[in-house]
LOKE-298390 format. One line per 10 residues: number of its first residue (from 1); for each residue x, y, z of N, C-alpha, C. Coordinates in pm, 1 decimal, padded with zeros to 6 digits. Each point is the difference from the previous one (the first is absolute). Example, Ala and Ser with C-alpha at 12.3 -4.5 7.8 and 13.67 -1.06 7.14 Angstrom:
! residues 2
1	01319.0:-00569.0:00780.0:-00089.0:00119.0:00000.0:00090.0:00120.0:00000.0; -00035.0:00105.0:-00072.0:00082.0:00119.0:00006.0:-00077.0:00109.0:00073.0
This chain:
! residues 123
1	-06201.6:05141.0:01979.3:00131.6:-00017.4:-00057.3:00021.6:00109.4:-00105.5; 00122.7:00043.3:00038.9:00002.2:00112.5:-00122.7:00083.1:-00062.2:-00132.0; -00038.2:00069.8:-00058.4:00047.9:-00021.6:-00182.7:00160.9:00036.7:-00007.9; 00076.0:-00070.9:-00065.7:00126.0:00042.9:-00003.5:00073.5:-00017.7:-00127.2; 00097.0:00072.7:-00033.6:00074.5:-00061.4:-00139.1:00144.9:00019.3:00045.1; 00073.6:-00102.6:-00069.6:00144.0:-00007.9:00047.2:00049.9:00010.3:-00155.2; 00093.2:00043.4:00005.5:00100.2:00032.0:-00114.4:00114.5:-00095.2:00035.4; 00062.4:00028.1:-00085.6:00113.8:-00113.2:00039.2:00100.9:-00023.5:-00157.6; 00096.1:00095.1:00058.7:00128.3:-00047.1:-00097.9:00098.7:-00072.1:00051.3; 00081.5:-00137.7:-00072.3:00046.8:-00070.4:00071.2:00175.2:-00101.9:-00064.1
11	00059.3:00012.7:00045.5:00162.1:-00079.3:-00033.8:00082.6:00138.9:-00074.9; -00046.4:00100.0:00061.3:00114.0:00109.5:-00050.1:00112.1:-00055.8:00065.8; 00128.7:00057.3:-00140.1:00137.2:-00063.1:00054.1:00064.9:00174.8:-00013.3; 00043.4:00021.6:00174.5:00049.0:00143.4:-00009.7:00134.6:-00059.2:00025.3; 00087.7:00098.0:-00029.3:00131.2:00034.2:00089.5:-00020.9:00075.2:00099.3; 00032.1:00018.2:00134.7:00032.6:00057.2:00123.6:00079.6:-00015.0:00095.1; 00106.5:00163.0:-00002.5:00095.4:-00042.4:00089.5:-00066.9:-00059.7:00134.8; 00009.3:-00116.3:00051.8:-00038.9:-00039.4:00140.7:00124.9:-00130.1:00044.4; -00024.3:00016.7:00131.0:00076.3:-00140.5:00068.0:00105.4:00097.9:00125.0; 00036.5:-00120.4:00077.7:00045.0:00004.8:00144.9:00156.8:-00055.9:-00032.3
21	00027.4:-00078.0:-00078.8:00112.0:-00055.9:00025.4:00060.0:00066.5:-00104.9; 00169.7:-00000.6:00060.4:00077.1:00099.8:-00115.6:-00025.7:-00051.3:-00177.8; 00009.2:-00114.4:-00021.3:-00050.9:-00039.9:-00171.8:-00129.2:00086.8:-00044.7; -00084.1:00020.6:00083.0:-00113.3:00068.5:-00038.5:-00001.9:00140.0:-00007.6; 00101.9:00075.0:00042.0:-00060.5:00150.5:00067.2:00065.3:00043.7:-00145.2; 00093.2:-00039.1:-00108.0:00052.5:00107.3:-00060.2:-00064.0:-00020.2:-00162.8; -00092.4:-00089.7:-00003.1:-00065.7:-00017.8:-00163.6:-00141.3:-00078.7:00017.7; -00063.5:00080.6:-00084.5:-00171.1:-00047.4:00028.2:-00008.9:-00154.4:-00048.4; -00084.0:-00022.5:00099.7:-00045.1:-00112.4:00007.8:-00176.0:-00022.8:-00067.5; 00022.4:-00157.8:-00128.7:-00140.8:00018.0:-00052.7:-00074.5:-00075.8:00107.9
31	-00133.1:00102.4:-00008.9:-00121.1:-00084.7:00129.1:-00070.8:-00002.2:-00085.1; -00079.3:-00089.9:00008.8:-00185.7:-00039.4:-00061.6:-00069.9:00064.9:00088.2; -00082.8:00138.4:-00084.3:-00134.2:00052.7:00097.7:-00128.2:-00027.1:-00069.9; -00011.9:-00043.5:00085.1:-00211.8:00030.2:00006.7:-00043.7:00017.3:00083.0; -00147.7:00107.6:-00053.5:-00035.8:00098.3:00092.3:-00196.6:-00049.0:-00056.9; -00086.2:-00019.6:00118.8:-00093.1:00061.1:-00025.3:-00060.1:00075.9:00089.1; -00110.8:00091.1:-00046.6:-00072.5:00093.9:00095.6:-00157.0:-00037.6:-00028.3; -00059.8:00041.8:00126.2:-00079.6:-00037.2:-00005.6:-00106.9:00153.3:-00008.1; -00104.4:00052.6:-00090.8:-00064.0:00075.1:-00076.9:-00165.2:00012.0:00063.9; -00003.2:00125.1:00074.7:-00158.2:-00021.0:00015.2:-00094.7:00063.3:-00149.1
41	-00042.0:-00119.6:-00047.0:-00055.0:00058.0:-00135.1:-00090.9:00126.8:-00036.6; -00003.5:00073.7:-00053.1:-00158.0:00062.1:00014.6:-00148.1:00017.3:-00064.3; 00024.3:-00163.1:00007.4:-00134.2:-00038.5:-00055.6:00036.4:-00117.4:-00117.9; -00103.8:-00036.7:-00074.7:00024.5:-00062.8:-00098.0:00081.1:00053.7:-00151.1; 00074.8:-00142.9:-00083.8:00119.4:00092.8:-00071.0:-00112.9:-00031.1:-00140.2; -00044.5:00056.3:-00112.3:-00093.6:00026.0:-00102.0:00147.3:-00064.4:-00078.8; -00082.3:00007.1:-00131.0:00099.9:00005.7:-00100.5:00086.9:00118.2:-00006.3; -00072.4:00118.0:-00005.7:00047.0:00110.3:-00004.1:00048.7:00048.9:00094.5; 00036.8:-00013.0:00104.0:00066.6:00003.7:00088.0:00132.3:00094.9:00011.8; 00038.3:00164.8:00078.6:00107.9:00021.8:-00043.8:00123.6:-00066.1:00070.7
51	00144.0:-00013.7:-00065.2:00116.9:-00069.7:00147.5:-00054.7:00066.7:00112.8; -00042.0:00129.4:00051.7:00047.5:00090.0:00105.9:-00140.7:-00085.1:00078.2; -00054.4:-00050.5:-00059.4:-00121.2:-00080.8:00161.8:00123.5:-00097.1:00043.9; 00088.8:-00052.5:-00105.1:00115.2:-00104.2:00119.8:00127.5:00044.7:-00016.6; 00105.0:-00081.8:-00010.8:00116.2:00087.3:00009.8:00107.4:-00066.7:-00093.5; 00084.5:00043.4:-00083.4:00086.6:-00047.2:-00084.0:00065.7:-00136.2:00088.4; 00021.1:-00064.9:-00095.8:00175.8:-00119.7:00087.6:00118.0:00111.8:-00040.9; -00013.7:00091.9:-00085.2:00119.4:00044.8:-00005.2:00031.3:00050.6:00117.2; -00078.9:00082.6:00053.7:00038.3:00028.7:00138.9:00044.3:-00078.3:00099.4; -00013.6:-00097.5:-00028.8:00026.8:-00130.6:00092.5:00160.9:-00046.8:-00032.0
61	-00006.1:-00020.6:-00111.7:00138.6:00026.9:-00071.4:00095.4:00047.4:-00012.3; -00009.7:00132.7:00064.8:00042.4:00128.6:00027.6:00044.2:00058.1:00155.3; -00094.7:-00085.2:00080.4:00067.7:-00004.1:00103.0:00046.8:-00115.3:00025.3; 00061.5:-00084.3:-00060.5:00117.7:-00122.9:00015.0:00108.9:00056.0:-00084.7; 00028.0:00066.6:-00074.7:00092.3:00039.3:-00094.1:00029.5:00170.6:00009.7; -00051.8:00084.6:-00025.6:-00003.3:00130.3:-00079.9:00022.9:00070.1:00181.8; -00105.8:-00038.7:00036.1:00018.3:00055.8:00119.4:00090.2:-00020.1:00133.7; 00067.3:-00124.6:00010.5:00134.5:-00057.5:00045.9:00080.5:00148.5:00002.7; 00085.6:00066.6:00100.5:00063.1:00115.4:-00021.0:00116.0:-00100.2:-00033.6; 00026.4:00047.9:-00127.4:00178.4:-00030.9:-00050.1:00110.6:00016.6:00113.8
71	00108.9:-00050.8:-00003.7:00129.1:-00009.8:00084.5:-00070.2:-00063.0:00116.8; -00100.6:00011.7:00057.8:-00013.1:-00012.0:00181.6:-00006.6:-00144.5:00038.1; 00121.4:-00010.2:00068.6:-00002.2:-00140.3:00041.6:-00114.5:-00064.9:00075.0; -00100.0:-00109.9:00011.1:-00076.2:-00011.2:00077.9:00058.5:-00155.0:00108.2; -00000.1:00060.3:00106.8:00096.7:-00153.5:00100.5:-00085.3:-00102.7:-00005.6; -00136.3:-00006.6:-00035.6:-00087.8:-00084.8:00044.6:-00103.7:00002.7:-00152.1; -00030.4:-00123.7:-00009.5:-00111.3:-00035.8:-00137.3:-00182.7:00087.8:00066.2; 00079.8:-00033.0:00098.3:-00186.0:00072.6:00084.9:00042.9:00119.2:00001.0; 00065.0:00098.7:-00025.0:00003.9:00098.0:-00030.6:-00038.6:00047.7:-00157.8; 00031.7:-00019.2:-00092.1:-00028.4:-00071.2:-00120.5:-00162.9:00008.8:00018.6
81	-00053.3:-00072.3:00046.5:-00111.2:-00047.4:00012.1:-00112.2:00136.7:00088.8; 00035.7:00015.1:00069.5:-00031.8:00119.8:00020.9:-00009.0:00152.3:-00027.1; 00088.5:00008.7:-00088.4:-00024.8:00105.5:-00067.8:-00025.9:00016.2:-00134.3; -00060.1:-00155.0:-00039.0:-00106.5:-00016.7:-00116.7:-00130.9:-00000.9:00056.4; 00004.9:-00044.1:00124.7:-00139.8:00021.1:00029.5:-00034.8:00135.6:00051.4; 00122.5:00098.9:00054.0:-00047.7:00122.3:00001.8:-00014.2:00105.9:-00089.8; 00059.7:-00040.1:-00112.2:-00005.8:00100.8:-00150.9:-00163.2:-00058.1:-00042.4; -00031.6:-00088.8:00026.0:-00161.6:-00033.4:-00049.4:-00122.5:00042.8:00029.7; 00007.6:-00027.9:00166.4:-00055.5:00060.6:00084.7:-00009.0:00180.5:-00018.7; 00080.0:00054.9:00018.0:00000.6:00185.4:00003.6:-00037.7:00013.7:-00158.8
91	00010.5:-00089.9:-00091.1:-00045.0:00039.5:-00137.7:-00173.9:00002.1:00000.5; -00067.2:-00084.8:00101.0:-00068.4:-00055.2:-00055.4:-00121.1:-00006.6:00160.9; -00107.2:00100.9:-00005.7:-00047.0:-00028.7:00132.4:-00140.0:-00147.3:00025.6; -00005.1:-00064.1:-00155.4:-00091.5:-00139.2:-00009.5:00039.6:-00082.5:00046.9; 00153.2:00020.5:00018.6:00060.6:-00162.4:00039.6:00003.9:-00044.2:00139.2; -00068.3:-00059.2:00003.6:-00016.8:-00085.1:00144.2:00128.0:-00094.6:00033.0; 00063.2:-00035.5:-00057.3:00059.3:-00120.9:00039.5:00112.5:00004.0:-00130.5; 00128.8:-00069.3:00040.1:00111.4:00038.1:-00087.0:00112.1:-00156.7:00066.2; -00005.8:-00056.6:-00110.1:00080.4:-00147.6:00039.9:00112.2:-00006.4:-00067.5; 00124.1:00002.9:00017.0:00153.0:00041.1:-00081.2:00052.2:-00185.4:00040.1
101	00043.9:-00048.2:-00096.7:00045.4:-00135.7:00012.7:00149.5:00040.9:-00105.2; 00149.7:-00075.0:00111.6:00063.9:00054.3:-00023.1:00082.0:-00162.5:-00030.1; 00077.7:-00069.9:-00123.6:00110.0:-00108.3:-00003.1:00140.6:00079.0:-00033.2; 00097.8:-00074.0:00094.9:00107.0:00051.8:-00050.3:00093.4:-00093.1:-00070.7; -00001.7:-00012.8:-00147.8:00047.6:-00014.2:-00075.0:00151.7:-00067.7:00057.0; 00061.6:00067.9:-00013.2:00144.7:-00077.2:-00015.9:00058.0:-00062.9:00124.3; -00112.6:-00043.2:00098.7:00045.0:-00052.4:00113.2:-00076.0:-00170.6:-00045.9; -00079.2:00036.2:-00112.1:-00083.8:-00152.2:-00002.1:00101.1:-00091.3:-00080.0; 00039.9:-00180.7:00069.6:00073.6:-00073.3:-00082.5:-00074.0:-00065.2:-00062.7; -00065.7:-00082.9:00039.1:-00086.4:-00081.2:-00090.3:-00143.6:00024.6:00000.9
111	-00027.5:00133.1:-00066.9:-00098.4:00076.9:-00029.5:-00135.4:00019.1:00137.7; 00042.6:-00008.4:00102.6:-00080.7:00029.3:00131.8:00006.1:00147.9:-00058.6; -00106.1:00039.0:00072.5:-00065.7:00155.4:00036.7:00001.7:00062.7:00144.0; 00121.9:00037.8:00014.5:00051.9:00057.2:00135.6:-00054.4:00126.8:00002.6; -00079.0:00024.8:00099.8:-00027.8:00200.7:-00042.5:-00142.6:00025.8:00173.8; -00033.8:00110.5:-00058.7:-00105.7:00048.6:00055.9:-00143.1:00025.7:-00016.3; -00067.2:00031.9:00070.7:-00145.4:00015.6:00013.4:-00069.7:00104.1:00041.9; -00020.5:00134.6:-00044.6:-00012.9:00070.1:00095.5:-00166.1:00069.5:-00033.4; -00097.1:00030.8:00161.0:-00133.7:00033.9:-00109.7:-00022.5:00122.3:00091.2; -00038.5:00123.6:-00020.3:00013.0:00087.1:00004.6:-00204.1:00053.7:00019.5
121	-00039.1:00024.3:00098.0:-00141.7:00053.9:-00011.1:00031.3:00180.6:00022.8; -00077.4:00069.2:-00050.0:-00077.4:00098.4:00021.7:-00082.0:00038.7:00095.4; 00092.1:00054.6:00098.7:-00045.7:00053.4:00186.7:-00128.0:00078.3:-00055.1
């Protein structure tokens, strides 16, 4: 069995233009993201330990937010979802595995979690 570490930042509230139906296409919509990846370690973490044996959450952070291209409508939340898991992936050649969990916010009435799931391995 191999050794693994997962990171995991989680209930980011983004804005993103997304959606199919005309109410949606012309003002971002807030989604709840969380994202974890999964980290082949390299080796044991010491006290002393520098970040660069694992990998910031900011980066993780960063591709739910920073890295989102501004204006671009996305038709689909799995789109969304996919190109957080591909800004992670090309950043990053440790990551084995990349899980984007997507709620969309302003469709929930009595606080259900309507959304996606998406997990992403490393061919």
């Amino acid at each position: 069995m191999n050794d693994l570490l997962q990171l995991q930042v989680r209930d980011l509230e983004v804005q993103v233009l997304t959606g199919v139906y005309s109410e949606e296409t012309h003002l971002p919509q807030p989604l709840r993201i969380s994202i974890t990846v999964d980290l082949a370690p390299i080796g044991r973490f010491e006290p002393d330990t520098p970040l660069s044996a694992s990998k910031s959450y900011l980066d993780l952070k960063h591709a739910a937010t920073g890295a989102l291209p501004a204006g671009v409508h996305f038709t689909l939340i799995e789109g969304v979802a996919d190109h957080i898991a591909e800004t992670l992936m090309t950043g990053d050649a440790r990551i084995r595995r990349v899980e984007v969990e997507i709620v969309k916010l302003a469709i929930a009435e009595a606080d259900e979690k309507i959304g996606i799931r998406m997990v992403r391995h490393r061919r």
